[in-house]
The first five atom37 places (N, CA, C, CB, O) and aatype in JSON, in Angstrom:
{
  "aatype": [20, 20, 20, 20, 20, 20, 20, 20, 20, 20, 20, 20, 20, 20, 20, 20, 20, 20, 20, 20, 20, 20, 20, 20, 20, 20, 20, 20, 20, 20, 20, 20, 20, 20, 20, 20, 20, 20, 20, 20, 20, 20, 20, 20, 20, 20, 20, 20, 20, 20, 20, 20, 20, 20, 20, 20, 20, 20, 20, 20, 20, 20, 20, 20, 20, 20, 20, 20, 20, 20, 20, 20, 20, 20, 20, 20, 20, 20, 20, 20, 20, 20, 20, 20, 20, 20, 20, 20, 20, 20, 20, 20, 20, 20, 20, 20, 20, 20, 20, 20, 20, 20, 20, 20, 20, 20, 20, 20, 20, 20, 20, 20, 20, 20, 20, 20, 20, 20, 20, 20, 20, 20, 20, 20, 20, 20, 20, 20, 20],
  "atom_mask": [
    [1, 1, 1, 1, 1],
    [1, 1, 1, 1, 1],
    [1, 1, 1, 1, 1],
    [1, 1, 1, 1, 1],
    [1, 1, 1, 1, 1],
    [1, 1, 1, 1, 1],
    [1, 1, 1, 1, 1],
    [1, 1, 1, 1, 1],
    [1, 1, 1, 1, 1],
    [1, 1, 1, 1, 1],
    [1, 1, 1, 1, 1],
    [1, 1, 1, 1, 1],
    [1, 1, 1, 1, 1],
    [1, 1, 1, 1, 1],
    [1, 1, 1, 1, 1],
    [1, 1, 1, 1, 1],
    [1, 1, 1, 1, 1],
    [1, 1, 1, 1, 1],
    [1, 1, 1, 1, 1],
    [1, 1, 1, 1, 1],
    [1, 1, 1, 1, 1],
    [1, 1, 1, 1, 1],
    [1, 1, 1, 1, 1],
    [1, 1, 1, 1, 1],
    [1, 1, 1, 1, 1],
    [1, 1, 1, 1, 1],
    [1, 1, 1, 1, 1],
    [1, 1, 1, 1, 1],
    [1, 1, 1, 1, 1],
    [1, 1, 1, 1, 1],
    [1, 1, 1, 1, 1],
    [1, 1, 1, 1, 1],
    [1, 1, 1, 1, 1],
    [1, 1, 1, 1, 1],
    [1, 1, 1, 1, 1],
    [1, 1, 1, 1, 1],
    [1, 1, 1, 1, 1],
    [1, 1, 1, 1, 1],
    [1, 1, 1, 1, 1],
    [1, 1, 1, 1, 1],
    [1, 1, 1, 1, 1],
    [1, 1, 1, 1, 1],
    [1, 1, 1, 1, 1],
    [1, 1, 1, 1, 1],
    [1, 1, 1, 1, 1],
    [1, 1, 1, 1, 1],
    [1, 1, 1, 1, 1],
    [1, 1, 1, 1, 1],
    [1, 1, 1, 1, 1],
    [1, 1, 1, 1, 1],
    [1, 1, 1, 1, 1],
    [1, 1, 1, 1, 1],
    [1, 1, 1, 1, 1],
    [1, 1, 1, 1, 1],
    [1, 1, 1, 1, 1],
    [1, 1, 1, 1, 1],
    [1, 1, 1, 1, 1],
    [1, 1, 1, 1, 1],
    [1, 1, 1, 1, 1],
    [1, 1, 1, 1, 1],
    [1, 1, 1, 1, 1],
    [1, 1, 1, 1, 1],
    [1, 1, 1, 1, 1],
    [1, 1, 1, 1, 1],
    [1, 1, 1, 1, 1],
    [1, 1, 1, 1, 1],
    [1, 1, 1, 1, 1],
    [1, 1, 1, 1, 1],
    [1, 1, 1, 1, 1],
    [1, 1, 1, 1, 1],
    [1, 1, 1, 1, 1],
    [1, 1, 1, 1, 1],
    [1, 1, 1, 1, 1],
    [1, 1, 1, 1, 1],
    [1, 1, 1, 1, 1],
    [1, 1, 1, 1, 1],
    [1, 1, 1, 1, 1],
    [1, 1, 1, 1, 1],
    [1, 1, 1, 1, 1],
    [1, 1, 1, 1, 1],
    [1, 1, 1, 1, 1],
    [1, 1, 1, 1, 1],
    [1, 1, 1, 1, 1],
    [1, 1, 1, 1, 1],
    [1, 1, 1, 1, 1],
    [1, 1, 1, 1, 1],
    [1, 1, 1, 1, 1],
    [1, 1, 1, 1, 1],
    [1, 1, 1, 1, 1],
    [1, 1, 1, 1, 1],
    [1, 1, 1, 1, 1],
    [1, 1, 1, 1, 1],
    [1, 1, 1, 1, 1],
    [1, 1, 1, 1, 1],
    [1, 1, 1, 1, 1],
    [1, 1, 1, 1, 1],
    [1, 1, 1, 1, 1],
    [1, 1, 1, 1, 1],
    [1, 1, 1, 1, 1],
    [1, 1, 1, 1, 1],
    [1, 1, 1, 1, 1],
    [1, 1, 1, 1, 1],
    [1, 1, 1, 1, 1],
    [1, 1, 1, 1, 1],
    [1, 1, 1, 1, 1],
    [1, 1, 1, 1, 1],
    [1, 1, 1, 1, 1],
    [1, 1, 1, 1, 1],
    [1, 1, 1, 1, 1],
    [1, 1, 1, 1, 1],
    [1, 1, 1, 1, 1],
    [1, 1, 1, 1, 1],
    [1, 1, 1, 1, 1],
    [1, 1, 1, 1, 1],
    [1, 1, 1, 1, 1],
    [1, 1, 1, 1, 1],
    [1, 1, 1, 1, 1],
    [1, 1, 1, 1, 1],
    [1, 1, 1, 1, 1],
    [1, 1, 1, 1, 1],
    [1, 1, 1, 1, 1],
    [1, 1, 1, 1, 1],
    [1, 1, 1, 1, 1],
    [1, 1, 1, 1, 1],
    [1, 1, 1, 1, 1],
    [1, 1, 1, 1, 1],
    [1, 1, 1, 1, 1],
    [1, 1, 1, 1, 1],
    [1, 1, 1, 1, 1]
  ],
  "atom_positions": [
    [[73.8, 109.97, 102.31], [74.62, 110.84, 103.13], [74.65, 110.29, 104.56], [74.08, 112.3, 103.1], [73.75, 109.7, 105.15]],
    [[75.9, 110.61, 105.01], [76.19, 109.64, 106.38], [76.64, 111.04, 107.61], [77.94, 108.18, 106.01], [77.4, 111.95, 107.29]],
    [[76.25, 110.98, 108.4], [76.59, 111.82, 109.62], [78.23, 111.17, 109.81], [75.34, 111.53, 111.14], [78.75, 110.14, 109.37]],
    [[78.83, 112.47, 110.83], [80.14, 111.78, 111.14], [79.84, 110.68, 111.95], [81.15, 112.65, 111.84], [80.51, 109.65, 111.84]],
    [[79.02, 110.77, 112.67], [78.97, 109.55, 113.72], [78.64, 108.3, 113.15], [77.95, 109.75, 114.82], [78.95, 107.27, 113.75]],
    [[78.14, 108.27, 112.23], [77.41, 107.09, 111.39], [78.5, 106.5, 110.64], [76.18, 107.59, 110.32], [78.7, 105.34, 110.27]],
    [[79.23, 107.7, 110.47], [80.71, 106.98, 109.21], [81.56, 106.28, 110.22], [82.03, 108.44, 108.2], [81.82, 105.12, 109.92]],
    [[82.02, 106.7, 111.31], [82.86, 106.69, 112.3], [82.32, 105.16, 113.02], [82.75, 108.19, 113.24], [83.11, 104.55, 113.75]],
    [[80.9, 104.58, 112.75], [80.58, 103.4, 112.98], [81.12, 102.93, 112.56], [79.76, 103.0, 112.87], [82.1, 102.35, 113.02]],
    [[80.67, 102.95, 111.24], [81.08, 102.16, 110.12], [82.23, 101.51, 110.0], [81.07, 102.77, 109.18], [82.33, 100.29, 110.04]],
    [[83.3, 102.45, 109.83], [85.02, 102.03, 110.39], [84.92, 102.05, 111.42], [86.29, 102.84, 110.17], [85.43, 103.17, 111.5]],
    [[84.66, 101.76, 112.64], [85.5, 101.53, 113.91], [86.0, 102.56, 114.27], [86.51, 100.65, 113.87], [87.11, 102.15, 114.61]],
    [[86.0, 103.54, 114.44], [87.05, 104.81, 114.2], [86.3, 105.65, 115.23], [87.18, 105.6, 112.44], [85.11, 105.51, 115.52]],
    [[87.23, 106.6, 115.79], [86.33, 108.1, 116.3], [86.59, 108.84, 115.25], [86.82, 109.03, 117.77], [87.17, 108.79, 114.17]],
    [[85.88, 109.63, 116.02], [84.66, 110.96, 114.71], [86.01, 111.8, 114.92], [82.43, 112.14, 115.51], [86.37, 112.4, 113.91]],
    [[86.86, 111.94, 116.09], [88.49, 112.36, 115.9], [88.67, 112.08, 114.82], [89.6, 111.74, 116.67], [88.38, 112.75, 113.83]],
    [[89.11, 111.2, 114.84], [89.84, 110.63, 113.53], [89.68, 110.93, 111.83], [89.54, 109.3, 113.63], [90.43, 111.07, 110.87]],
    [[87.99, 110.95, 112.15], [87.87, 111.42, 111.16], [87.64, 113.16, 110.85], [87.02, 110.63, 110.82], [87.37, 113.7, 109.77]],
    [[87.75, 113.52, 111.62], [87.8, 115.05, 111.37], [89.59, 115.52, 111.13], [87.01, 115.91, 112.92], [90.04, 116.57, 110.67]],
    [[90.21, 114.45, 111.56], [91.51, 114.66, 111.42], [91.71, 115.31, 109.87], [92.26, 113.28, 111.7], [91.92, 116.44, 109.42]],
    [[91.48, 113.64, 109.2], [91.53, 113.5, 107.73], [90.76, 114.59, 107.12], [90.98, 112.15, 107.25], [91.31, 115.11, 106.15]],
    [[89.62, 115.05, 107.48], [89.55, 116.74, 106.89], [90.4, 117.64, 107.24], [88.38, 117.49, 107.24], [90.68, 118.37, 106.29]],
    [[90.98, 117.93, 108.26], [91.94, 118.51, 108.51], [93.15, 118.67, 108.08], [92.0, 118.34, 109.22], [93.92, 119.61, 108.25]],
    [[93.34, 117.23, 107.25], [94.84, 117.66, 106.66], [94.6, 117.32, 104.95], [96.37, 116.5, 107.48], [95.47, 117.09, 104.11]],
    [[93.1, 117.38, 104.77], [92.67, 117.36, 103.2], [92.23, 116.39, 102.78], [93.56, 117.57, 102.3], [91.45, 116.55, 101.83]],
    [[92.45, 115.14, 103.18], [91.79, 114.14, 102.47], [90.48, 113.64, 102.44], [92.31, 113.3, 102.66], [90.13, 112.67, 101.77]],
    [[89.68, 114.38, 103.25], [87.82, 114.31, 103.06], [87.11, 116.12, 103.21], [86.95, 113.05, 104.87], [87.59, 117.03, 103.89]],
    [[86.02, 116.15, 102.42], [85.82, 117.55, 101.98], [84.13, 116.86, 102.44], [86.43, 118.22, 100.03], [83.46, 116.36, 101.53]],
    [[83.77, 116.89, 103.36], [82.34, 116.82, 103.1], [81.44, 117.77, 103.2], [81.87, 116.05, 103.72], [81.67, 118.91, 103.6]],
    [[80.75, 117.48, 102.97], [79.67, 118.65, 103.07], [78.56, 118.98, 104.3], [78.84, 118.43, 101.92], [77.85, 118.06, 104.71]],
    [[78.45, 120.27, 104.85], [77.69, 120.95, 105.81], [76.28, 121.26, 105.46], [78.33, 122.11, 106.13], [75.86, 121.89, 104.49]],
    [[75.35, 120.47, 106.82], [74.37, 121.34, 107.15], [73.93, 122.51, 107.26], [74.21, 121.22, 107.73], [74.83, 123.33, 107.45]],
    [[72.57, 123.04, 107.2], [72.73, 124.47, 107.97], [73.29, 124.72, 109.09], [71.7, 125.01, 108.25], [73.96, 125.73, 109.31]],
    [[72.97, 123.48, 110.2], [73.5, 123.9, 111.49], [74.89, 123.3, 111.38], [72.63, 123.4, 112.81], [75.34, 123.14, 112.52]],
    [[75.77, 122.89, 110.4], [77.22, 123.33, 109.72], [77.55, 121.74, 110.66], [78.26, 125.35, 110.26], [78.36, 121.66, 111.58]],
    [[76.82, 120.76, 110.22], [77.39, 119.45, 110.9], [77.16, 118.74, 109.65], [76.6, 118.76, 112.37], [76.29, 118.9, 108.79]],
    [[78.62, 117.53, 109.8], [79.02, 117.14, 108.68], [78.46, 116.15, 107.46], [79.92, 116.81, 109.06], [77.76, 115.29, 107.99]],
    [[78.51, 116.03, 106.5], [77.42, 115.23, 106.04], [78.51, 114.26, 105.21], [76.09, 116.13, 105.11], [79.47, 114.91, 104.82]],
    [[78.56, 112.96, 104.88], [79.2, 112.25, 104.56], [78.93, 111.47, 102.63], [79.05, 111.49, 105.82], [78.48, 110.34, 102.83]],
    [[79.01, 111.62, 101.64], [78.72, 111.36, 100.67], [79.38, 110.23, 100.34], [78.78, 112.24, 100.01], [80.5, 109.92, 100.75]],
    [[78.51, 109.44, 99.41], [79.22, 107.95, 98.91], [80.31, 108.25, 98.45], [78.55, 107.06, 97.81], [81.04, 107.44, 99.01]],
    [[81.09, 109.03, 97.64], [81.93, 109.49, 97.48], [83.23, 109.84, 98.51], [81.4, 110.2, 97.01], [84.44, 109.63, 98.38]],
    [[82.6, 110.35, 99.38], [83.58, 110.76, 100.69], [83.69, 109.19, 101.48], [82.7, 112.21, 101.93], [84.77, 108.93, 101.99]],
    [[82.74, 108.32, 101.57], [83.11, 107.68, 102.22], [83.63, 105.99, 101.59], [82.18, 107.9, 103.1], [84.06, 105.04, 102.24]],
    [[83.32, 106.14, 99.91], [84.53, 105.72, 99.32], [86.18, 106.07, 99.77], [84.31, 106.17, 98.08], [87.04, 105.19, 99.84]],
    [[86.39, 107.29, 100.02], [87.58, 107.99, 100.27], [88.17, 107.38, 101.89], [87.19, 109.74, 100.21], [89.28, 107.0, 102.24]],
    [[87.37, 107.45, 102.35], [87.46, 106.74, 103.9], [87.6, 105.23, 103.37], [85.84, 107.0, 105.09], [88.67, 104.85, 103.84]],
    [[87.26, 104.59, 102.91], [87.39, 103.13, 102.43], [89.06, 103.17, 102.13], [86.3, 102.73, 100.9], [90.0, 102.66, 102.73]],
    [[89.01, 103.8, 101.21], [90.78, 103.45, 100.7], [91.37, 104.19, 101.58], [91.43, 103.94, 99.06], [92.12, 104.84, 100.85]],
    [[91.6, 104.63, 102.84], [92.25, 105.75, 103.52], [92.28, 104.6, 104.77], [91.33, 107.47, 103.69], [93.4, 104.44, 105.27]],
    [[91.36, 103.92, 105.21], [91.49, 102.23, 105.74], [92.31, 101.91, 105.28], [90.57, 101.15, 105.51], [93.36, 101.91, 105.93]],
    [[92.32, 101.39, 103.7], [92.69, 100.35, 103.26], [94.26, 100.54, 103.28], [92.01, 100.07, 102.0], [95.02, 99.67, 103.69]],
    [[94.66, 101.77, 102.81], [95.77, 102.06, 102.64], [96.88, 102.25, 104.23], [95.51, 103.27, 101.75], [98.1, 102.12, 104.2]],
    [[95.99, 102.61, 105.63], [96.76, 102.77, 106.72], [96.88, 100.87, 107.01], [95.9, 103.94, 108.04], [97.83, 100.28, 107.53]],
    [[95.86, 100.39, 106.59], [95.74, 98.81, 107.11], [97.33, 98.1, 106.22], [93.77, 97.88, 106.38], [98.22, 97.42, 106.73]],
    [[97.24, 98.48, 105.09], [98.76, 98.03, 104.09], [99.89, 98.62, 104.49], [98.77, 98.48, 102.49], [100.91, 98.12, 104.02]],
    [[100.04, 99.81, 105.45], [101.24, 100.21, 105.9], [101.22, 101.48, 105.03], [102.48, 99.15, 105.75], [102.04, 102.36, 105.27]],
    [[100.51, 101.59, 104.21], [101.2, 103.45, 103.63], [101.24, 104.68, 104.31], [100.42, 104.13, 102.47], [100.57, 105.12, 105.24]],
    [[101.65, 104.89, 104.01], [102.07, 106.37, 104.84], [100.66, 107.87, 105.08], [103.57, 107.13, 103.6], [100.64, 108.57, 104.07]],
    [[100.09, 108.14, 105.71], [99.43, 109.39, 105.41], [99.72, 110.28, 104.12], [99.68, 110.17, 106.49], [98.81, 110.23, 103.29]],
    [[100.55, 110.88, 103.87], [101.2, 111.1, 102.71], [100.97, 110.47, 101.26], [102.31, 110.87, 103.03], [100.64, 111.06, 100.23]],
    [[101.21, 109.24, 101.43], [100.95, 108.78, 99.99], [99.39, 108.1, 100.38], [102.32, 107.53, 99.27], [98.88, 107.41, 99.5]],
    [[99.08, 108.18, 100.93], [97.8, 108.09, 101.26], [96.94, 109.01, 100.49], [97.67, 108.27, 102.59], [96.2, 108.68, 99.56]],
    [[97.08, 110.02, 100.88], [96.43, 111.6, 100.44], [97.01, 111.7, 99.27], [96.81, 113.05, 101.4], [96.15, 112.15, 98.52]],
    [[98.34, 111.46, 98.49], [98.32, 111.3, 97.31], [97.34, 110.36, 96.46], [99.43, 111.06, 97.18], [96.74, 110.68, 95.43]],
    [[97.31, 109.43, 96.96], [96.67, 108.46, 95.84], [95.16, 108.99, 95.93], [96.82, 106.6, 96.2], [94.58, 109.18, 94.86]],
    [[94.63, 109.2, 96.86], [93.39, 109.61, 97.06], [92.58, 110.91, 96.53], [93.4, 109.62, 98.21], [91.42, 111.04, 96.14]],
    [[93.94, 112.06, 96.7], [93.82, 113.06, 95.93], [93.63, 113.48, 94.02], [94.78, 113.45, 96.44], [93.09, 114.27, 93.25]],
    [[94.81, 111.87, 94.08], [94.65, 111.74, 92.58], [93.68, 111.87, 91.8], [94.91, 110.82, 92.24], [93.81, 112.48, 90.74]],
    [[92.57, 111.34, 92.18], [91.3, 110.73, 91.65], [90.58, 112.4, 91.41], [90.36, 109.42, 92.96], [90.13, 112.86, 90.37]],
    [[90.66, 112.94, 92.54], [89.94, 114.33, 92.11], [90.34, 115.59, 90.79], [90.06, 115.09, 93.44], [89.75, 116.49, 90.2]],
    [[91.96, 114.86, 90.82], [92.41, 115.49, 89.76], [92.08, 115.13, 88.45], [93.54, 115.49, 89.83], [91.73, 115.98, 87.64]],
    [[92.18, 113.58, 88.1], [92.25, 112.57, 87.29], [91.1, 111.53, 87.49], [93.53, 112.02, 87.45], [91.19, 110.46, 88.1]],
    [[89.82, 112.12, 86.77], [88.52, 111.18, 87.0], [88.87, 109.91, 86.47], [87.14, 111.68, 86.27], [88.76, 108.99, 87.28]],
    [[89.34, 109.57, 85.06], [89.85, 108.52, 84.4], [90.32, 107.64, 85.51], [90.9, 108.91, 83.41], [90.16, 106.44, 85.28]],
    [[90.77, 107.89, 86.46], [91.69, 106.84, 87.37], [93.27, 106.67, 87.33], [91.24, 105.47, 87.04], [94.18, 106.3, 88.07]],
    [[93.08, 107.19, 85.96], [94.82, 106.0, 84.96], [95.72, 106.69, 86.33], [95.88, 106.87, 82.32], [96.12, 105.89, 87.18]],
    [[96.03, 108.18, 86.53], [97.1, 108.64, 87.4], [97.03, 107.8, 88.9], [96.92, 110.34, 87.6], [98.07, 107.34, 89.38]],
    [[95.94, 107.66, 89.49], [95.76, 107.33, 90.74], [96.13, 105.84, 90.54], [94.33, 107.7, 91.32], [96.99, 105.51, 91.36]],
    [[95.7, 104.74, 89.63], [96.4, 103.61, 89.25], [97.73, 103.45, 89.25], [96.11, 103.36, 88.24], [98.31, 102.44, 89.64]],
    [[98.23, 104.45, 88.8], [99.53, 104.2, 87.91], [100.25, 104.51, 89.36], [99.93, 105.36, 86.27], [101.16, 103.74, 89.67]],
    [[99.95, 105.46, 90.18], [100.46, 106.29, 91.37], [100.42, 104.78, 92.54], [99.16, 107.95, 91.85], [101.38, 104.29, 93.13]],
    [[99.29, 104.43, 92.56], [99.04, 102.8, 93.63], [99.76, 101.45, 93.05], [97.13, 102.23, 93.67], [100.13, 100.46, 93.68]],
    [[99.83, 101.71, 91.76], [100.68, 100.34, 91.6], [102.08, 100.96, 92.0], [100.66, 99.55, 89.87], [102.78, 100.16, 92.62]],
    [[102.64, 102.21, 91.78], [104.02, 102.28, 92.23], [104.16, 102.47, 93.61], [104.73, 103.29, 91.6], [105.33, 102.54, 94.0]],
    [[103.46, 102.55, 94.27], [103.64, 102.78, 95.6], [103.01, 100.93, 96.49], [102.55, 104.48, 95.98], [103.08, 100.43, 97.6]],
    [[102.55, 100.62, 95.38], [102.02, 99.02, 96.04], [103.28, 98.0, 95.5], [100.15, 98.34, 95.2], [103.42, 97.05, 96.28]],
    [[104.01, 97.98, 94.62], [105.3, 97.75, 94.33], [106.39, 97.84, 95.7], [105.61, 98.79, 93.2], [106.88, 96.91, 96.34]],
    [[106.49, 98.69, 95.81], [107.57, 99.51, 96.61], [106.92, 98.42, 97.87], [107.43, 101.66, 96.76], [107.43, 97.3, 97.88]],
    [[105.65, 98.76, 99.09], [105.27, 98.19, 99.81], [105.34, 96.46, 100.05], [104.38, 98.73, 99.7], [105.55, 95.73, 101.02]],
    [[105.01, 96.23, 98.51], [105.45, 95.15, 98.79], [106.88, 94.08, 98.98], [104.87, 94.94, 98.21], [107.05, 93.05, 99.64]],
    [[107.76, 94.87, 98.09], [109.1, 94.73, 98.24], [109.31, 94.76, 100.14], [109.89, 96.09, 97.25], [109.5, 93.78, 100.86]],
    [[109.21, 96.16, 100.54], [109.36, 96.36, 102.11], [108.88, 95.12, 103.02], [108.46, 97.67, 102.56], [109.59, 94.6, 103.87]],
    [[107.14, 94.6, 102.58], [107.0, 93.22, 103.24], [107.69, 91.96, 103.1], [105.95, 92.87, 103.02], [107.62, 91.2, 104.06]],
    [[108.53, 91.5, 101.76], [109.27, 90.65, 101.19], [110.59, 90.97, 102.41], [109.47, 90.96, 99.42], [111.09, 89.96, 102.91]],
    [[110.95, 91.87, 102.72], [111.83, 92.28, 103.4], [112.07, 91.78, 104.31], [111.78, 93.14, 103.61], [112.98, 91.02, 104.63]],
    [[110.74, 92.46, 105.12], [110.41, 92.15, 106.83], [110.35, 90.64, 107.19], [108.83, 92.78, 107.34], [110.76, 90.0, 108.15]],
    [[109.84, 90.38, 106.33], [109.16, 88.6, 106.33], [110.54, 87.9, 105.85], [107.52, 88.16, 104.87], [110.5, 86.68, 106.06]],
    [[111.59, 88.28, 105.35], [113.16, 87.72, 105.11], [113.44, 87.64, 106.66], [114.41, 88.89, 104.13], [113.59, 86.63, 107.34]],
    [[113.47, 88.94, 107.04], [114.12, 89.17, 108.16], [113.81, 88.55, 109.12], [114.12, 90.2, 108.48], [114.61, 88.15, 109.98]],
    [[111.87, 88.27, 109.13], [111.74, 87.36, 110.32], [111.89, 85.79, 110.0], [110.33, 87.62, 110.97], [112.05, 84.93, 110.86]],
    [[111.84, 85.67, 109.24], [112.43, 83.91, 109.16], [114.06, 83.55, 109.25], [112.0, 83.22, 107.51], [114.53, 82.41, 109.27]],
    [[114.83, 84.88, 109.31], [116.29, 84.8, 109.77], [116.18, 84.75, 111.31], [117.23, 86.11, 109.25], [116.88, 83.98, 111.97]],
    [[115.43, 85.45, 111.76], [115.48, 85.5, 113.35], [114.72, 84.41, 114.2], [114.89, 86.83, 113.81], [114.87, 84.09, 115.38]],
    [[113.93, 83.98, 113.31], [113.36, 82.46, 113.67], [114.29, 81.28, 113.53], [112.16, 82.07, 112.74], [114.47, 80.46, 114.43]],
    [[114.8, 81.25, 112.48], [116.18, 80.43, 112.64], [117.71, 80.08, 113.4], [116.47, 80.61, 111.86], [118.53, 79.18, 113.57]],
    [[117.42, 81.57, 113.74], [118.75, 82.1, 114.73], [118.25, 81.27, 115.73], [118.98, 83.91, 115.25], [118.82, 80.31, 116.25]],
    [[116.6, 81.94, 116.06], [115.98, 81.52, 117.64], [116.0, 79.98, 117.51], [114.15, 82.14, 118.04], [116.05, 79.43, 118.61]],
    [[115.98, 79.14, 116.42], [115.22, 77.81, 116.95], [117.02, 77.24, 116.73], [113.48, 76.89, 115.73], [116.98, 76.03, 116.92]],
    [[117.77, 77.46, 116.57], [119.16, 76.89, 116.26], [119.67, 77.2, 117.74], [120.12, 77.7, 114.86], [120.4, 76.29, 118.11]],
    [[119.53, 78.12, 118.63], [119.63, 78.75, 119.78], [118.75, 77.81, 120.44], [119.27, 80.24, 119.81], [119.32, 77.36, 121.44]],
    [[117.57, 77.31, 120.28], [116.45, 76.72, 121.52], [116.99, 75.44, 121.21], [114.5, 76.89, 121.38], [116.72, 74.69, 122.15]],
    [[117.65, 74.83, 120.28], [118.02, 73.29, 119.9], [119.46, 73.42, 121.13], [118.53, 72.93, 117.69], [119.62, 72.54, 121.98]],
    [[120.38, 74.63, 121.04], [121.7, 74.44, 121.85], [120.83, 74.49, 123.22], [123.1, 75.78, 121.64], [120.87, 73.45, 123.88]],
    [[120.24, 75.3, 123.59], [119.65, 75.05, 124.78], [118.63, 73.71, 125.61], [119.05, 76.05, 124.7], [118.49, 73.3, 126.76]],
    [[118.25, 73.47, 124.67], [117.45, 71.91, 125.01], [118.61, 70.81, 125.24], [116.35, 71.29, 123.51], [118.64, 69.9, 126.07]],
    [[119.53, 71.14, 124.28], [120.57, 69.86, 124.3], [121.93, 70.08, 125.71], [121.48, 69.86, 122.42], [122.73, 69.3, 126.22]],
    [[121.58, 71.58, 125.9], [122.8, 72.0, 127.17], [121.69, 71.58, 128.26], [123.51, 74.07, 127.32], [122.12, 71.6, 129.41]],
    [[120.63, 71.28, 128.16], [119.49, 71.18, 129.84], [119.79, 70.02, 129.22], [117.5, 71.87, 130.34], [121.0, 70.2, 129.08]],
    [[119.59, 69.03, 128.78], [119.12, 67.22, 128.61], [120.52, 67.14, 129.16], [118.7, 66.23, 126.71], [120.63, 66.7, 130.3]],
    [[121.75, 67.56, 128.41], [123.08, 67.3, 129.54], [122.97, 67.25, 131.13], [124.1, 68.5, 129.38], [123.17, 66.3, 131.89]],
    [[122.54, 68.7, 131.41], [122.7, 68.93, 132.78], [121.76, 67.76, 133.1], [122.33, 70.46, 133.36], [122.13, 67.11, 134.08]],
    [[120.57, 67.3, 132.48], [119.76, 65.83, 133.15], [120.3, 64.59, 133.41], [118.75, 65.33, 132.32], [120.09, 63.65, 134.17]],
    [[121.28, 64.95, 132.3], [122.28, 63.52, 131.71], [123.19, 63.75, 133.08], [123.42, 63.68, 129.73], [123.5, 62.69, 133.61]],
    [[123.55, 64.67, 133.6], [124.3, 64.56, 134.31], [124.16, 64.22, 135.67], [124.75, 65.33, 134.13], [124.88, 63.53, 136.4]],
    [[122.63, 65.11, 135.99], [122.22, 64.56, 137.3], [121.69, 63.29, 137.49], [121.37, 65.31, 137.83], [121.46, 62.88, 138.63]],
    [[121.49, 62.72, 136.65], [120.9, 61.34, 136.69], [121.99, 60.32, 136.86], [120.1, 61.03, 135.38], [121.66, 59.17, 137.15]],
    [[123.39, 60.65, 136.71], [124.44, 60.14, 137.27], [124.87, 60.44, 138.07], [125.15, 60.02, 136.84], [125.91, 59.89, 138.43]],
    [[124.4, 61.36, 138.72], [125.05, 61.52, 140.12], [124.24, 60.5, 141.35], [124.91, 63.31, 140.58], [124.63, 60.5, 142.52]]
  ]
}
């Protein structure tokens, strides 16, 4: 069992942050007598993929879905089946972005070639004067 502060090491994170994620459901830990939070391998499995998943771009939302899954569905199969369709989808979106930036890298370096060759002119030119 991990104190909030101890979990909140762990990830890098403030103890904000993580009281957030109880706040909107996705960690349930358990209280002291003096009602301070106690962190279970379990819960902080849950914090692991709740990283993992803001670090990949998912959404809070399907975040707390996939995560939630598991409590419904010990087997896994739903929470699997739920992360490969939503890790599908994500990855398509990065295939995307990464199109898009090698179009704009091309634009830029086809653009820095007219510009190198419009300055070597203007050199070309002052060097005849």
């Amino acid at each position: 069992m991990k104190t909030i502060a101890e979990s909140a090491e762990e990830f890098g994170v403030s103890q904000r942050t993580i009281r957030y994620y109880e706040e909107i459901g996705l960690l349930h830990p358990e209280r002291t007598a003096a009602n301070k939070r106690l962190y279970s391998k379990a819960e902080m499995a849950k914090l692991k993929l709740i990283f993992r998943g803001k670090r990949y771009g998912f959404s809070l939302e399907e975040i707390k879905e996939m995560v939630l899954l598991f409590d419904q569905d010990r087997t896994g199969k739903k929470q699997l089946e739920v992360t490969v369709d939503y890790g599908r989808k994500r990855i398509a979106e990065i295939e995307a972005t990464i199109a898009e930036f090698q179009e704009m890298k091309q634009e830029m370096e086809a653009l820095l070639t007219q510009f190198e060759n419009k300055l070597n002119q203007f050199e070309g030119e002052k060097a005849h004067e």
